[in-house]
C-alpha positions as CSV (number, residue, x, y, z in Angstrom):
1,X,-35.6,93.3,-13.4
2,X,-36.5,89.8,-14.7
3,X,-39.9,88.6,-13.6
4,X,-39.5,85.2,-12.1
5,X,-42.5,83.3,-10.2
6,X,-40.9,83.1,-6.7
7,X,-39.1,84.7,-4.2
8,X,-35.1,84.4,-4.2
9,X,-32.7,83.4,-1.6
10,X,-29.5,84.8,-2.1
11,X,-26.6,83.3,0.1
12,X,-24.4,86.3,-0.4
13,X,-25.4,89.2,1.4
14,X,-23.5,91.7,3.3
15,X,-24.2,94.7,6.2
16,X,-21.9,97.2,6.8
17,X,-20.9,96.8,10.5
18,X,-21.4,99.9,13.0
19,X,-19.0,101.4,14.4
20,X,-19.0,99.6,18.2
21,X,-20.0,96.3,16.3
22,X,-16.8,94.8,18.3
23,X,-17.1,97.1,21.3
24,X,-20.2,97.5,22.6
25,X,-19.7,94.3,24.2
26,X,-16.3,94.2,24.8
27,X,-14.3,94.1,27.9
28,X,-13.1,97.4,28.2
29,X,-9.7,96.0,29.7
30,X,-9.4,94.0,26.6
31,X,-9.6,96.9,24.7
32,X,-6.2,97.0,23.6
33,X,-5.8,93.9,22.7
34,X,-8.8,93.6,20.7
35,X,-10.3,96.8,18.9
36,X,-10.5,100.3,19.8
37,X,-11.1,103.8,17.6
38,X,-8.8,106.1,17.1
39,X,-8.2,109.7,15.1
40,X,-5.2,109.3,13.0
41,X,-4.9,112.2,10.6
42,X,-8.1,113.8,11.3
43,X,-9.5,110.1,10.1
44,X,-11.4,107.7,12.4
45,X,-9.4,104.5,12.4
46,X,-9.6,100.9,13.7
47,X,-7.2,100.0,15.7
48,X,-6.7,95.3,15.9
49,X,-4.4,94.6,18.9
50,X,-3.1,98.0,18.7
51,X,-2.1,98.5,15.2
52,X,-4.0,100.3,12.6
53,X,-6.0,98.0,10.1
54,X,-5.8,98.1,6.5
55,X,-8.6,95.7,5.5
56,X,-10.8,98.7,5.0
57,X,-9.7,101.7,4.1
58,X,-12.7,103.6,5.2
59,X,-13.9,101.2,8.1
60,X,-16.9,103.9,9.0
61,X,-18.1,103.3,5.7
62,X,-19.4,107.0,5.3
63,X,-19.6,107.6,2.3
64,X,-19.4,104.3,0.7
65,X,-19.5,102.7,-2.7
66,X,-22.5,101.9,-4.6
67,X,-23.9,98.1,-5.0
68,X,-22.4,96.5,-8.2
69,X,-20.4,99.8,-9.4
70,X,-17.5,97.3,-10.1
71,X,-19.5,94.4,-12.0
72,X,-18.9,96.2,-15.6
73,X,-15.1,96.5,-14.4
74,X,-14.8,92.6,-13.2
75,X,-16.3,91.5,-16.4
76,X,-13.9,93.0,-18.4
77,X,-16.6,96.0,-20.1
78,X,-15.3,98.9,-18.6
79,X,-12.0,101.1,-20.3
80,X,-11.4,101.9,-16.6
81,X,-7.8,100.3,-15.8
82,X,-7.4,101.7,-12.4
83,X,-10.2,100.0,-10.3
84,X,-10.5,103.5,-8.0
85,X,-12.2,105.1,-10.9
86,X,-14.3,102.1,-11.8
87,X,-15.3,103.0,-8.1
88,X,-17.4,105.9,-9.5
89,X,-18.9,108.6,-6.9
90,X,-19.7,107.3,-3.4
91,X,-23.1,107.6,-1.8
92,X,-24.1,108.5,2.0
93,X,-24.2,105.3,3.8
94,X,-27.7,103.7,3.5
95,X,-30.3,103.2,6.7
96,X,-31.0,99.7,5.5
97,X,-27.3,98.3,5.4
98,X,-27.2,98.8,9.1
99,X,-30.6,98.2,10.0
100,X,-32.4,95.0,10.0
101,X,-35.9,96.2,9.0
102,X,-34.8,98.8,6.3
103,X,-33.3,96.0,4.9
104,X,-36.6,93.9,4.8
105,X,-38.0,96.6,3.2
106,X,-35.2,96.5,0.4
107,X,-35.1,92.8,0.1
108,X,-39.1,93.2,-0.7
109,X,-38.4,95.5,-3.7
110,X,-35.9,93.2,-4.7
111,X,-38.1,90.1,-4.6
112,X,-36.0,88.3,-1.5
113,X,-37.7,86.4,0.4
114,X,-34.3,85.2,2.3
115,X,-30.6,86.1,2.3
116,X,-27.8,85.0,4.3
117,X,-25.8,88.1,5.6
118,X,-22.1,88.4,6.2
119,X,-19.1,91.0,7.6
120,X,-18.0,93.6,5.8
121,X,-15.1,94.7,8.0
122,X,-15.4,91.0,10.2
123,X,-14.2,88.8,7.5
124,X,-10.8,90.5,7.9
125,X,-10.2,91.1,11.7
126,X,-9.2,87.3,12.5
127,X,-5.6,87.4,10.6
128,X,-4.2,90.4,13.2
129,X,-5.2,88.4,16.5
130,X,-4.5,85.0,15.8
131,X,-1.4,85.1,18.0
132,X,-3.3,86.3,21.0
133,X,-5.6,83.5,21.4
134,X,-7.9,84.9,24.5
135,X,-8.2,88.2,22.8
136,X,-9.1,86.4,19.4
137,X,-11.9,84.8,20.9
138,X,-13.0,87.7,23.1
139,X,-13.3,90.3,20.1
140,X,-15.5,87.7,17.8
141,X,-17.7,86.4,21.4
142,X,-18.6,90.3,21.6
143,X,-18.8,90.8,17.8
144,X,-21.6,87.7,17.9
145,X,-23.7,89.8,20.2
146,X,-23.8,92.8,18.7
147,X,-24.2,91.1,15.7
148,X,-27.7,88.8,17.1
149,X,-28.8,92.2,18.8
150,X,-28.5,94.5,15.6
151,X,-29.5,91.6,13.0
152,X,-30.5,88.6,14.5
153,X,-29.2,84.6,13.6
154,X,-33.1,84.2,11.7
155,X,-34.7,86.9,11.9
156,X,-38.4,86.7,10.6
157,X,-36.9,83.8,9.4
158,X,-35.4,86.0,5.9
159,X,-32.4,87.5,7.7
160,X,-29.6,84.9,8.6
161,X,-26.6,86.8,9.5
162,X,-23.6,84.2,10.3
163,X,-21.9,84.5,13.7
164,X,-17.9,84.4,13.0
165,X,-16.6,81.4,15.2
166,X,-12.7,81.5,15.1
167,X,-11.2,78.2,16.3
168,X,-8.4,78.3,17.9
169,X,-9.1,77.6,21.5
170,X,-11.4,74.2,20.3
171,X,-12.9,74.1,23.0
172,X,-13.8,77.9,23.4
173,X,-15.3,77.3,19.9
174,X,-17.6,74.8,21.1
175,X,-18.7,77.1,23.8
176,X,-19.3,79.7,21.3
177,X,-20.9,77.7,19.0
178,X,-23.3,76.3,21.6
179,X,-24.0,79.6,22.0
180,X,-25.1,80.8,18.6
181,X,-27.2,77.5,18.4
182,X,-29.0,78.2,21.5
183,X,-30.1,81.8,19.7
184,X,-31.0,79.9,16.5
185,X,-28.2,80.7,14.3
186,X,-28.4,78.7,11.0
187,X,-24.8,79.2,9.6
188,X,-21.7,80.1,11.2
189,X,-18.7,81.8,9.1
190,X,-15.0,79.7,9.5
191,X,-11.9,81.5,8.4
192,X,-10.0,79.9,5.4
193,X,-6.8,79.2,6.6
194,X,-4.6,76.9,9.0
195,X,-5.7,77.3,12.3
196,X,-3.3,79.4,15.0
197,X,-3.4,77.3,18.0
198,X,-1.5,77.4,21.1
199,X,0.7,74.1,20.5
200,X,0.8,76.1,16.3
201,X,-0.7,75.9,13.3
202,X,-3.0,73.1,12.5
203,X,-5.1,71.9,9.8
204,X,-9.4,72.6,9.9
205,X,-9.2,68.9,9.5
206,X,-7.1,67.7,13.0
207,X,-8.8,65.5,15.0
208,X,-8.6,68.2,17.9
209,X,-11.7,70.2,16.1
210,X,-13.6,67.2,15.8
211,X,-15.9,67.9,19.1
212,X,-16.8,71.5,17.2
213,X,-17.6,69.7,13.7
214,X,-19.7,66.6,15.4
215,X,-21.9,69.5,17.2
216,X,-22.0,71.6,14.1
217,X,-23.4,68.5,11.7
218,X,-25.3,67.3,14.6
219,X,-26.8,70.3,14.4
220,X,-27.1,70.9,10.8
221,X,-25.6,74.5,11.2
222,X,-24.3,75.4,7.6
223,X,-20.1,76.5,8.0
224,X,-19.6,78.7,5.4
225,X,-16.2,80.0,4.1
226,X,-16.2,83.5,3.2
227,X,-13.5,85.3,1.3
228,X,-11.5,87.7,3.1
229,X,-8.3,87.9,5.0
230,X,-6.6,84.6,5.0
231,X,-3.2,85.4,6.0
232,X,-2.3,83.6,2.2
233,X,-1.1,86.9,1.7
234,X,2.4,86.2,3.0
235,X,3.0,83.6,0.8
236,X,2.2,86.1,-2.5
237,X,4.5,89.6,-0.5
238,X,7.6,86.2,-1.4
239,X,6.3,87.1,-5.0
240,X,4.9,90.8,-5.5
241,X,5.8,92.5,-1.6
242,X,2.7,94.6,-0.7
243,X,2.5,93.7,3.0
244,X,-1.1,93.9,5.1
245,X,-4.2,92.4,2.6
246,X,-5.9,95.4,1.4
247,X,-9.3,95.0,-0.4
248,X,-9.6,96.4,-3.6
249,X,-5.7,96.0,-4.1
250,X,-5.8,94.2,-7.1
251,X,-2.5,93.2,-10.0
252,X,-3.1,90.6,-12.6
253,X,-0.3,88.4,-10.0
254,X,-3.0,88.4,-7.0
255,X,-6.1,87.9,-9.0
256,X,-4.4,84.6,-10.7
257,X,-3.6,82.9,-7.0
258,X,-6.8,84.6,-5.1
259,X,-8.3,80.9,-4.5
260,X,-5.5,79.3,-2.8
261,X,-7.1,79.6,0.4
262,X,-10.7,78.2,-0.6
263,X,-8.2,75.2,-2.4
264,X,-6.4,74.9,0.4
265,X,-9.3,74.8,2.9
266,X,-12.0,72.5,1.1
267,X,-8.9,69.8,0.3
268,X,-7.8,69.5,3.9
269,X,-11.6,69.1,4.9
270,X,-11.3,66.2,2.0
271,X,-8.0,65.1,2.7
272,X,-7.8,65.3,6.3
273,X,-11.3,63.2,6.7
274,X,-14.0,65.5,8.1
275,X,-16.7,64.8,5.8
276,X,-15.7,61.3,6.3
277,X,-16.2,61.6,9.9
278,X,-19.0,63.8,9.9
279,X,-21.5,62.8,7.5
280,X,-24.2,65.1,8.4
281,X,-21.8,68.5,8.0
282,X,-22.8,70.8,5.0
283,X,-19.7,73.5,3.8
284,X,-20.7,76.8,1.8
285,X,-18.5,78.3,-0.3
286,X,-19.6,82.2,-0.7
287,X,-17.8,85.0,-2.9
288,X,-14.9,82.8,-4.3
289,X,-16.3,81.9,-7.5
290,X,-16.0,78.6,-8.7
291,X,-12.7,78.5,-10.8
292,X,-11.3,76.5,-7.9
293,X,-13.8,74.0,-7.2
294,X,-13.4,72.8,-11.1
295,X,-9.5,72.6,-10.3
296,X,-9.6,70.8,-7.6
297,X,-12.2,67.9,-8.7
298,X,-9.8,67.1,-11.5
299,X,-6.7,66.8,-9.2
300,X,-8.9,64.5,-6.8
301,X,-9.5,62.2,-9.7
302,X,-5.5,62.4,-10.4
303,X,-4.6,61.8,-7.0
304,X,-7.2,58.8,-6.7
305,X,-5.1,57.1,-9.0
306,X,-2.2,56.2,-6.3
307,X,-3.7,57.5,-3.3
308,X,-7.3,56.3,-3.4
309,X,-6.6,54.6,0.4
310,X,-6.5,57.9,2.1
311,X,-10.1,58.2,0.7
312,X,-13.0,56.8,2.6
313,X,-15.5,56.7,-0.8
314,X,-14.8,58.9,-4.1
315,X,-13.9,62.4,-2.9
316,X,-15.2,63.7,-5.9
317,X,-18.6,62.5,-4.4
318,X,-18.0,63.5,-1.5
319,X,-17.3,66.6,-2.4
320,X,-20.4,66.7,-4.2
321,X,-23.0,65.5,-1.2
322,X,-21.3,68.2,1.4
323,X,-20.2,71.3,-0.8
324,X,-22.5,74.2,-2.0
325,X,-21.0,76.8,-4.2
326,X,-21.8,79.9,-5.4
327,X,-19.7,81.2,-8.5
328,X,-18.4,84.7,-9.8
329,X,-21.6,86.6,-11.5
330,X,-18.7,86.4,-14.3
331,X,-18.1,82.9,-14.3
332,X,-19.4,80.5,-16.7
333,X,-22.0,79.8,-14.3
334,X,-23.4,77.0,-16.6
335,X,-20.4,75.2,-16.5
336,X,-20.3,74.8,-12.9
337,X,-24.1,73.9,-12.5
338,X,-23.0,71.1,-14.7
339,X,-20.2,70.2,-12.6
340,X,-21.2,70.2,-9.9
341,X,-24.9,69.7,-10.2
342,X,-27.9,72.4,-9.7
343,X,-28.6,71.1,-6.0
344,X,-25.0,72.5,-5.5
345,X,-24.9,75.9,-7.2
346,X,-26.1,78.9,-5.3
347,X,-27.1,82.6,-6.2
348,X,-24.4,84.8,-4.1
349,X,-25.2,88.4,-5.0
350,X,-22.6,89.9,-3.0
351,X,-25.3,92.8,-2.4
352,X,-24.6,95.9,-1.5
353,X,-20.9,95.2,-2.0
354,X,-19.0,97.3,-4.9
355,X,-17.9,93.8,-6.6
356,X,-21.3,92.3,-6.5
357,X,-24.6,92.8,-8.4
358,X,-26.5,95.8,-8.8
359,X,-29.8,93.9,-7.9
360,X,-29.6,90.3,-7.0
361,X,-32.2,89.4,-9.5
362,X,-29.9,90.0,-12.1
363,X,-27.9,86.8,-11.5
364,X,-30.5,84.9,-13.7
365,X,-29.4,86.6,-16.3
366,X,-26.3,84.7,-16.2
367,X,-28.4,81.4,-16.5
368,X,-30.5,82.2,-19.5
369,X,-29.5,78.4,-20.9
370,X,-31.1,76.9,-18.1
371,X,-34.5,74.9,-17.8
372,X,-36.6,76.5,-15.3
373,X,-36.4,73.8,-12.7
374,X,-32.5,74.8,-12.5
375,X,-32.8,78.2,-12.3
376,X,-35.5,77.9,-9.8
377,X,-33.1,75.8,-7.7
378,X,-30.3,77.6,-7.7
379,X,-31.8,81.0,-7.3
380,X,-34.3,80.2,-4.2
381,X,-34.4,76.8,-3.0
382,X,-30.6,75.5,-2.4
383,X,-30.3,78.2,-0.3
384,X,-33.9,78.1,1.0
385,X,-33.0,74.6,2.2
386,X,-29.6,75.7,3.9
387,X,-31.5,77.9,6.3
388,X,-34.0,76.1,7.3
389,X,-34.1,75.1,10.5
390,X,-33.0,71.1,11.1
391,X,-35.2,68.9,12.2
């Protein structure tokens, strides 16, 4: 590993969930409509609203796939073509991806001093109960518990694992998100998509959510916007029919259109006025690279020309003073710290994840053309600063 003279913060890490991570505090009489276990084929199975999901294929995670066995194969320096192979062998599931104080233990080999911690198998529930409201917001209320009673919001003040806060009911969200701030939760995870309502589908940016943003920026609670199921994949089955989003289901077609969502999500906030409204609110942008955020900066400018009045400011700038970012280890990571500026570019190992980096440190390799103030930025203190608690 690189020797660096301080501690990293990575803003991309992940746990594996256990296996009653949406049960154990569950209504039992929900059961069916949130998530149960099943054995389907002499296979353990999770069942969302009574159907079996496809997110993971292996949702005990037993074995599981080593950290950054794909890295070689996303960068294009593997001969592998089918992405099961670039897989490799598996590994027994590791003690510190479920447990909190293993994983200080590996984050101290690694030279982590902090890491913000995300779903494996969470960041793909939402998308099969979004028509069932009460059941959505039941599963993710119970999955918040377990998830502050196995890892904790800030624990020791390195672990910050992000409670999931769906939105549909607005003003159940404000409950829950009252509640994650009352156990000191420093960022929250929002799904990247059109929000399923009651009354329909509604942008993240309708004034109806505006009590849950003014209490998140008041609060100075990061949102991040994870990738993972985002429902975009029924607009792609009207080009290339697959049918439920399976990770790891990769053609050249899916790759190309993967940051739709992330597009679509950061404009609205833009175009639909919630940084405007809500000065204060800081957005994270974790595990969809950066290819987007260059695309959509250049149609902002084009879309200033004749429809500048729907702006309130430049929403370039804008974009600039509420969005962090943390690109692909394969991007041109230089390019975007230009872009978008170093206060704005964050380390996002992706560790223990298959797609992610072996070792988090080896991020800075990818910024060998930096001064030593920007890598120190972007691989400690932007995320340093988002987890700190607001004053």
């Amino acid at each position: 590993m690189t020797n660096l003279d301080f501690a990293l913060c990575d803003a991309d890490n992940h746990y594996y969930e256990s296996r009653d991570a949406f049960t154990r505090h569950a209504d039992r009489k929900m059961a069916a409509r949130c998530m149960q276990w099943a054995t389907i084929g002499g296979k353990e199975r999770l069942l969302v609203g009574g159907k079996v999901q496809h997110f993971i294929a292996n949702p005990t995670f037993d074995p599981v796939a080593r950290p950054g066995c794909l890295d070689d194969y996303h960068r294009g320096r593997t001969q592998h073509s089918d992405v099961r192979e670039a897989f490799g062998a598996l590994e027994p599931l590791p003690r510190a991806y479920q447990d909190r104080d293993a994983r200080l233990l590996v984050m101290d080999s690694q030279g982590v001093e902090r890491a913000l911690l995300f779903p494996t198998l969470g960041v793909g529930m939402e998308e099969a109960l979004k028509h069932d409201v009460e059941a959505l917001h039941h599963a993710f209320s119970a999955f918040n518990t377990w998830l502050h009673e196995d890892w904790g919001y800030a624990y020791r003040e390195r672990i910050f694992a992000a409670p999931v806060i769906p939105l549909a009911d607005p003003a159940e969200a404000v409950r829950e998100l009252e509640r994650v701030l009352a156990r000191d939760a420093r960022a929250i995870l929002i799904r990247m998509a059109p929000v399923f309502t009651a009354d329909g589908p509604r942008s993240l940016g309708d004034p109806i959510f505006d009590p849950f943003w003014g209490l998140a920026a008041e609060a100075g609670i990061v949102a991040a916007f994870h990738t993972g199921d985002s429902g975009y994949t029924r607009y792609s089955d009207e080009w290339e029919p697959v049918g439920n989003y399976r990770s790891f289901m990769f053609t050249a077609f899916r790759l190309l259109t993967i940051d739709r969502a992330v597009y679509d999500t950061m404009a609205a906030l833009l175009c639909h006025g919630v940084f405007a409204r809500f000065p204060r609110l800081r957005a994270l942008s974790v595990e969809n690279g950066a290819a987007w955020a260059s695309q959509l900066l250049g149609n902002l400018r084009k879309v200033c020309k004749t429809q500048s009045a729907e702006f309130e400011g430049d929403p370039v700038e804008t974009f600039k003073r509420h969005v962090w970012v943390s690109p692909f280890q394969e991007d041109d990571i230089e390019s975007y710290v230009e872009l978008l500026g170093a206060d704005r570019v964050v380390l996002g190992s992706d560790w223990p994840h298959a797609e992610g980096l072996v070792q988090p440190m080896d991020f800075v390799a990818d910024l060998h053309g930096q001064p030593p103030t920007v890598v120190r930025r972007v691989m400690r203190e932007n995320t340093f600063e988002l987890t700190q608690r607001m004053v």
